[in-house]
C-alpha positions in Angstrom: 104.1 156.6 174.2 105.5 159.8 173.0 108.3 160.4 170.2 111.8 159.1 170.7 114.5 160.7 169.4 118.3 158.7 169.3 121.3 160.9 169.3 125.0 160.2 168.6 127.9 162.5 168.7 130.8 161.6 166.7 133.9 163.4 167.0 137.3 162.7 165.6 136.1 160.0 162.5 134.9 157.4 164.5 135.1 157.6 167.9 131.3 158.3 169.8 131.9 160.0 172.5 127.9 160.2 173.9 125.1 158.6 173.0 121.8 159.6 174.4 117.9 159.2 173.9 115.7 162.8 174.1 111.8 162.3 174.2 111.9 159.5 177.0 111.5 159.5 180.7 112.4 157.0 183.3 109.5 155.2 185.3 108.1 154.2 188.5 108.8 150.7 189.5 105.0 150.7 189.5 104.8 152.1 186.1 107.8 149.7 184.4 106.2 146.6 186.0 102.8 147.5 184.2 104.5 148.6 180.8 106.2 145.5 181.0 103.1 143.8 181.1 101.6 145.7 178.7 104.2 144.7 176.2 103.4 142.4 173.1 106.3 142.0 170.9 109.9 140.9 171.6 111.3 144.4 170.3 108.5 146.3 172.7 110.5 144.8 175.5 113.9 145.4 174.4 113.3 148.6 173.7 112.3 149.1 177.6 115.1 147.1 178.9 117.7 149.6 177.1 115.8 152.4 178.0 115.4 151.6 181.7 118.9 150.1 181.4 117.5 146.6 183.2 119.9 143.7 183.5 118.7 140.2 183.0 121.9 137.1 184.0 121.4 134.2 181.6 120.5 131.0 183.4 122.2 127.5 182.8 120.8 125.1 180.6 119.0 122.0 182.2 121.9 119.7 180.6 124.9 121.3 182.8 122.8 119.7 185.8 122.6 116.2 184.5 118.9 117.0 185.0 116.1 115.4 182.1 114.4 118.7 180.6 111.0 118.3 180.8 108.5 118.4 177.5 106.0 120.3 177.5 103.0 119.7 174.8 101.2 122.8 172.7 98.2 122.5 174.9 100.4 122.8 178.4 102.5 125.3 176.7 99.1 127.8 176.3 97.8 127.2 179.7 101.0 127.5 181.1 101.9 130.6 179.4 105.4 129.4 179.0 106.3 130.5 175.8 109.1 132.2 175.1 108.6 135.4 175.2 106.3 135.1 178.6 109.8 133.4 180.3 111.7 136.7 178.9 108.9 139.2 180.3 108.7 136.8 183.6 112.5 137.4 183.8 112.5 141.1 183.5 110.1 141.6 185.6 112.0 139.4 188.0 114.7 142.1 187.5 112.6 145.2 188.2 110.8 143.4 191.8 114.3 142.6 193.2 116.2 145.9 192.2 118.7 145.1 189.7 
């Protein structure tokens, strides 16, 4: 990954009046899916869903259905890959597939 370079433009005190990031170029649905893959830390993938400008919608928690959450141990946890960060990178790449 090349060199990323944040601008702001302030004019008037404090009003911003464009914002932009040099040094980066938008991917292939083909591409984002595999960087998204390829990502290993939390700030890796936010960085590529501001950058690609993906939107993720928050789900509702278990509890607003009256439904019992289920509990999963360490071991199911690893062979399930359902940690945390693989439901976020499952979600965003939900996000990519269908468009959004």
């Amino acid at each position: 990954m090349g060199i990323i370079v944040i601008y702001i433009q302030i004019e008037g005190g404090d009003c911003v009046k464009s914002v932009g990031v040099s040094g980066y170029s938008k991917k292939s649905k083909k591409e984002l899916l595999r960087a998204i893959d390829e990502c290993k830390t939390l700030s890796q993938l936010f960085a590529l869903i501001q950058h690609e400008h993906i939107v993720i919608q928050m789900h509702a928690q278990s509890g607003a259905s009256n439904l019992t959450p289920q509990k999963l141990g360490p071991k199911e946890i690893i062979e399930n890959k359902d940690t945390p960060f693989d439901r976020l990178r499952a979600q965003v790449r939900k996000a990519v597939e269908n468009g959004s």
